[in-house]
Backbone as CSV, one residue per row, in Angstrom:
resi,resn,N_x,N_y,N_z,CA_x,CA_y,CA_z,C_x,C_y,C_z
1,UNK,-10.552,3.339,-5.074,-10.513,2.874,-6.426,-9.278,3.437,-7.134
2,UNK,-8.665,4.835,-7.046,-7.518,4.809,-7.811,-6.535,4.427,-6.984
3,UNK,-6.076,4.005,-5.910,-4.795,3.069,-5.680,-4.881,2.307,-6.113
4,UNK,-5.993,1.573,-6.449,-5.776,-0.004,-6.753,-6.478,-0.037,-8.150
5,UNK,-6.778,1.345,-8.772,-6.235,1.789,-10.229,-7.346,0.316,-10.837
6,UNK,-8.739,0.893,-10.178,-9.808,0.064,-10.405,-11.080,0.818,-10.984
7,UNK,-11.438,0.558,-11.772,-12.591,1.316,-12.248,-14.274,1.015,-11.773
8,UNK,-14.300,-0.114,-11.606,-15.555,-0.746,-10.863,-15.755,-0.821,-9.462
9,UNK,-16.673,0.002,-8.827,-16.550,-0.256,-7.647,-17.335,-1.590,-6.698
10,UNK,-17.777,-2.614,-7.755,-17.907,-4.035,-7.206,-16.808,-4.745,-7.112
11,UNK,-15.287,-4.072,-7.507,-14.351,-5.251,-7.692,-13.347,-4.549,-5.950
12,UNK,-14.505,-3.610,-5.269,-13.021,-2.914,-4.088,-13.233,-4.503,-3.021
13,UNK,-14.107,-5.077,-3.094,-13.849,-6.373,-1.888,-12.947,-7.192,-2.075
14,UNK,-12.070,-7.593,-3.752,-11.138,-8.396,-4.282,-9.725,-7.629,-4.143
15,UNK,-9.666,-6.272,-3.802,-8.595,-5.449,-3.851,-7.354,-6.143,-3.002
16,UNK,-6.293,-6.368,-3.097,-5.194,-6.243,-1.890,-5.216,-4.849,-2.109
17,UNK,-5.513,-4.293,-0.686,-5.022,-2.919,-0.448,-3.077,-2.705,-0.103
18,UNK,-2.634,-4.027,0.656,-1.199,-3.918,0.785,-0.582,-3.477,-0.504
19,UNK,-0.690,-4.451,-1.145,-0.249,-4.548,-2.576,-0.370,-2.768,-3.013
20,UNK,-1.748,-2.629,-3.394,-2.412,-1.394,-4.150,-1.654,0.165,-3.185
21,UNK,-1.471,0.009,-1.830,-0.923,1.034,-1.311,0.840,0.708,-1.833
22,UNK,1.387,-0.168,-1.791,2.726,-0.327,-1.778,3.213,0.360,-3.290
23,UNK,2.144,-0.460,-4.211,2.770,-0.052,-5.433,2.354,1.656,-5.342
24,UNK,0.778,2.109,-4.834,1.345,3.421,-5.356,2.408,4.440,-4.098
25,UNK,2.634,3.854,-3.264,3.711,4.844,-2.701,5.118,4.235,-3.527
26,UNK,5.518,3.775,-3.901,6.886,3.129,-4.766,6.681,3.900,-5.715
27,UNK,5.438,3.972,-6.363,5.786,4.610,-8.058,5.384,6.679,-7.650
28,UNK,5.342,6.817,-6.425,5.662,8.026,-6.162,6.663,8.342,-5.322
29,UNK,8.081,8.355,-5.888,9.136,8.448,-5.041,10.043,8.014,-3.676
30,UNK,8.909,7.071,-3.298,9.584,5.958,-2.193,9.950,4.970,-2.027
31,UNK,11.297,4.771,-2.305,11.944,3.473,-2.302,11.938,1.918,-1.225
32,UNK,11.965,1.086,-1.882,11.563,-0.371,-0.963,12.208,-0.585,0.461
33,UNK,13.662,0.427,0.445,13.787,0.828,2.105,12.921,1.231,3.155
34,UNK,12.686,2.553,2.318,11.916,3.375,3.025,10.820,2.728,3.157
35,UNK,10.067,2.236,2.414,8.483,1.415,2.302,8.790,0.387,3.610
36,UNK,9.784,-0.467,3.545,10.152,-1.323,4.754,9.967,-0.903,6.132
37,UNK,10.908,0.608,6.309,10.965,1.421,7.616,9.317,1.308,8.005
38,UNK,8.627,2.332,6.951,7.332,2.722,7.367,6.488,1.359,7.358
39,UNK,6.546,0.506,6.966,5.974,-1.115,7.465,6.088,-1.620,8.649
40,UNK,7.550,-1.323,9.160,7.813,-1.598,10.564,7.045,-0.687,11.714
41,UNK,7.591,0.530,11.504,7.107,1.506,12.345,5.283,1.315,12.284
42,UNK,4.883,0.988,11.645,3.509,0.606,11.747,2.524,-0.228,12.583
43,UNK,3.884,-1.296,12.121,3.083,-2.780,12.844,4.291,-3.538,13.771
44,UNK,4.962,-2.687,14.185,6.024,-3.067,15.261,5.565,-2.604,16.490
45,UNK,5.157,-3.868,17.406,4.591,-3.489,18.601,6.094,-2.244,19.515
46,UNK,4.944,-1.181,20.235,5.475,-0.158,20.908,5.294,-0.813,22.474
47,UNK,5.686,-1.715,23.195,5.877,-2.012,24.508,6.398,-1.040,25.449
């Protein structure tokens, strides 16, 4: 509920969590590069 800076906890099934994680790592010091890198490194298959 506070990433996505929600007060009701009937509204966490409507959440984008992408969204709700992105904005709060951006508005704590990590820029849309860096947010990119760690997007990749995430979901970039390791073959």
């Amino acid at each position: 509920m506070y990433y996505a800076d929600i007060d009701d906890e009937a509204q966490l099934p409507n959440v984008d969590y992408t969204q709700a994680f992105s904005n709060y790592l951006l508005s704590h010091g990590m820029n849309q590069e860096q947010l990119n890198a760690l997007v990749h490194a995430l979901t970039d298959s390791q073959e």
